[in-house]
Every structure is written in structure tokens, then in C-alpha cells.
C-alpha positions, 0 to 999 in steps of 0.5 A: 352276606357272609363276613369274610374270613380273618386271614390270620386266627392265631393273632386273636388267641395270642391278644388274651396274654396281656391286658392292653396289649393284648386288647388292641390286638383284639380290636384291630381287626374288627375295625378293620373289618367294619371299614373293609366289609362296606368297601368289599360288598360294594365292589362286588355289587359294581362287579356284578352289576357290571357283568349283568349289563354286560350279559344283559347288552350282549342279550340285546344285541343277539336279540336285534341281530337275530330279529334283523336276520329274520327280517332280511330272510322274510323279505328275500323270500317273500313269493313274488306276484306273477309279473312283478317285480321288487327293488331292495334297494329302496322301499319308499312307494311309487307312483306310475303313470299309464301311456298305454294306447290301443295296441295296433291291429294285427298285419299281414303280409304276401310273400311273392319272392324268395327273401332271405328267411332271417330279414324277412322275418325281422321285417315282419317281426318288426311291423307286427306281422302275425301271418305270412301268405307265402306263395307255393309252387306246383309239386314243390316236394320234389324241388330241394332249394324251394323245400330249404328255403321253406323249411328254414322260413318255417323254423323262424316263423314259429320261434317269431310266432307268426303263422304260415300260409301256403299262397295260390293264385292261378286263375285257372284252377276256376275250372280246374278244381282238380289241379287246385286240390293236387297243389293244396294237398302237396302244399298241406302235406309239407307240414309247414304251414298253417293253412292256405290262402287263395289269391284266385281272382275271378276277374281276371279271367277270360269269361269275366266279361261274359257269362260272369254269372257262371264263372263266378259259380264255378269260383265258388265250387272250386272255393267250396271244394278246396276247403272241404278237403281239409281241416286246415284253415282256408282263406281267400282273397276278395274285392271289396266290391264282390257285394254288387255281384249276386249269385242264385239270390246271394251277394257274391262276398257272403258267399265266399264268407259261407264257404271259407274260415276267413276273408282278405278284403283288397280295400286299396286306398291311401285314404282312411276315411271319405267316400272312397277311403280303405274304411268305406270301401271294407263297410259292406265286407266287414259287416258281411263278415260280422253276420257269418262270424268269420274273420275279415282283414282289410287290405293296403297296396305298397307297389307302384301301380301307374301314374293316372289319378285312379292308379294313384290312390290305390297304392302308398307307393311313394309314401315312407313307412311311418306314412303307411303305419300311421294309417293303419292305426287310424283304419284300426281305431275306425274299425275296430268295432266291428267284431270280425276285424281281424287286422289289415294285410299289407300287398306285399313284403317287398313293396312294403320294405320299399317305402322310404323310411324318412 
């Protein structure tokens, strides 16, 4: 280390004149500097030693602020895995637990009347209904009200996803396949439904309780032609005993399953299982449906439909809701097995909306 300079030279010159006087002078200030210099070097050492801690801790702290910046960054931009999501407030691990049950079968539903369009897809929406079958009147284009009604029903259906279905029922379109084709084609040419649904009971024609072979041939031809006119699904409503019929050396329910794309089984009961339960009287339909490879719902009554012991069990009429929803999850759960189990259909909204809620 350098000695640091004498503050005054000329005192040293000065000494030379004079023996003792001139020696203390000489000698003052090299002692003075001996005593000075250690002090001087150890203050500069503390001196530095503070101004390196000082960098040295200011380092420190830019390093861990920097390394907690890009901590924070990482986890704020982590990707994030479809369907999850993060909690930044905590980041111990947490367990869960599954309640997840079967999920209820799919529903479906008749429209008979003109409801308001917005409750009667809330109700829907709300029991877990997925298809409407909604009645359509003959030549509906040229009635302005009734083309509203659908239009505004249609554009709820779709945001609510559940599909439409033009719904016809008149029993004499068994031997007038013309009119059926006349108002399906009308129906279709609306754009407003996914498909059509035929409620024509053979059964309850005049002929039924004659030459019922041949009526039942004139059913099936009129089945045939209506779904082949059109690309558009066809469904068509049967009993669950159609099986005890056989047409030309074929059980009447496998012939309407090789003639449409699906099947709605009228099983109306208000007993799951039994003999004469909604499961027992829908086994021959759905297995049937099995073997075509086609859909099949089953079906559950809700109107009141008399007051003798066989109208009764036919219908939950007088039941609550939860009554009627507990049953078609135990259907359901029965029948779920069978690959053609398409869900069940409740006859019909308003009947349905009906039933006590408690």
C-alpha cells in the first residue's frame, strides 16, 4: 500500500538547521505516520468491506427477486389441461371423491298442444328430454300462427340441443298413402324438424276386427313408403305386443323395425319389473330391436285413463314426479344392457307437467 503523502514538505527541509530541534521535527512525523498508516488501512479495509456487503446484498436481492418473477411467470403461464382447472391461492393436494352414478337414459316427450315455446322447453330441458315428437297439421305452410309457434319452438330446441320431430297420427293415412306422403313432405319441406314420427295405430281402425292381416299389410306399405321418400329419419310408434302378429311369415314388430330407422314401444305400465311390468312387456321389442340394429324406446303413460284396475296400471296419473323419474331410472338400469336401448318416452308434455311435484 502506498504511504500517503506528507501534508507539508518543507517542515522536513526546515529540521536540517538545528541539531535537536531540528531532529524532532524530523522524527514527528514518522511517527506520526506509523501511528496513522495502520488506522488509515483499517478504515479503508471496513470501508470496503462495507460497500462490497452492500453490492454484494443488493446482488442477493435482484437475484431472488428475479428468480421469484420468473417463478410467478411460469405458474401464471403454465398450459392448463383440457377441463382443468387451477387454484393459485393454495398449492397443497387434494383428494376427491366420486359420487358419479349412471347417468339417467335419454327421454322424450309427445307435443300434442301449443304450450308456451319457452316452458315447454325449460320443462324439457329439465327432465332430460332430447326429442320432441311434435304434432304437425295438414298443409301447416299456409297457417301463419302455427308456422310462428314452430319456428320460435325450433330455435329454442336447437340452442337446448334437443332434436324435432314432425308427429302424425291419423289412422287413415293405412289406406291413403298418399295424404300420409302429401303431409310429410309439407312437414320435411319446413326445415324445421329433424325427422318424422308416426303415431298411426292400426288397431284402431275399423278393419282391426276383421281382415286384420290385411290391414296390417296396408300398415306396413304405408310405413315403407313414407320412409322411402325421404333421407330423413322415420320413426313410428308400436304396441309392445305387435310380436303376437305375424304377417307373410313375419312377427309384425320386425317388420316395422326392417321398414324404419327407429321404434317407440307403448310399455305402459307403472311397475318396473314383474310379469306385467314396463321391463317385461318392452323384452320381445327390444331384443327384436337388438337383431335389426335399430333403436327402440320404451314408453310410459302420465294421463289419467279411467278408474278400473287395467286403466289404472297403465298410467302414473296420480303419482308425483319424482315417483315417475325414480322408475325410469330403475327401467333404465334394467335394461340398459340391451344395445338398442334408446331411453324412454313420456305420453305426453302436458300430462307429464301434471303430475304432483310432492
Amino acid at each position: 500500500m502506498r504511504r500517503p503523502a506528507d501534508p507539508a514538505g518543507t517542515p522536513a527541509v526546515r529540521a536540517r538547521r538545528g541539531p535537536l530541534p531540528g531532529l524532532l521535527p524530523r522524527l514527528l512525523p514518522r511517527l506520526l505516520a506509523g501511528l496513522l498508516a495502520p488506522l488509515l488501512v483499517l478504515g479503508l479495509l471496513a470501508l470496503g468491506t462495507g460497500a462490497a456487503s452492500a453490492a454484494g446484498g443488493a446482488s442477493a436481492q435482484a437475484a431472488t427477486g428475479k428468480v421469484r418473477a420468473v417463478k410467478t411467470t411460469a405458474r401464471a403461464t403454465k398450459p392448463r389441461k383440457p377441463g382443468t382447472t387451477t387454484t393459485p391461492t393454495s398449492t397443497a393436494p387434494t383428494t376427491t371423491t366420486s359420487t358419479t352414478s349412471s347417468p339417467a337414459g335419454p327421454r322424450a316427450t309427445w307435443v300434442w298442444g301449443r304450450p308456451s315455446t319457452s316452458a315447454l322447453v325449460s320443462f324439457a330441458t329439465g327432465q332430460g328430454v332430447r326429442d320432441l315428437f311434435v304434432s304437425v297439421p295438414w298443409r301447416v305452410t299456409g297457417q301463419p300462427t302455427e308456422m310462428t309457434w314452430l319456428r320460435d319452438l325450433r330455435a329454442r330446441a336447437t340452442a337446448a340441443g334437443i332434436r324435432l320431430h314432425a308427429l302424425g297420427s291419423e289412422t287413415s293415412w293405412v289406406d291413403d298413402h298418399a295424404s300420409a306422403l302429401t303431409w310429410q313432405r309439407e312437414a320435411l319441406s319446413t326445415g324445421l324438424f329433424d325427422g318424422v314420427h308416426l303415431d298411426v295405430e292400426p288397431w284402431l281402425h275399423a278393419d282391426w276386427s276383421g281382415d286384420r292381416t290385411a290391414l296390417l299389410r296396408r300398415y306396413l306399405g304405408l310405413l315403407a313408403t313414407l320412409a322411402g321418400d325421404t333421407t330423413a329419419r322415420v320413426e313410428a310408434d308400436i304396441s309392445f305386443w305387435l310380436d303376437q302378429h305375424v304377417v307373410d311369415g313375419q312377427r309384425v314388430d320386425e317388420a316395422v323395425l326392417a321398414r324404419v330407422d327407429a321404434v317407440t314401444v307403448m310399455t305402459y305400465r307403472d311397475t318396473v319389473s314383474g310379469e306385467d311390468s314396463i321391463t317385461a312387456l318392452g323384452e320381445a321389442a327390444l331384443a327384436a330391436a337388438d337383431r335389426a340394429g335399430k333403436p327402440a324406446r320404451l314408453a310410459v303413460e302420465t294421463h289419467h285413463l279411467g278408474t278400473d284396475p287395467i286403466a289404472e296400471k297403465q298410467t302414473f296419473a296420480g303419482a308425483t314426479r319424482a315417483v315417475l323419474t325414480s322408475a325410469m331410472a330403475a327401467v333404465d338400469a334394467a335394461v340398459r344392457h340391451h344395445p338398442s336401448y334408446a331411453g324412454i318416452a313420456v305420453h305426453d308434455v302436458a300430462g307429464w307437467q301434471a303430475l304432483r311435484t310432492s
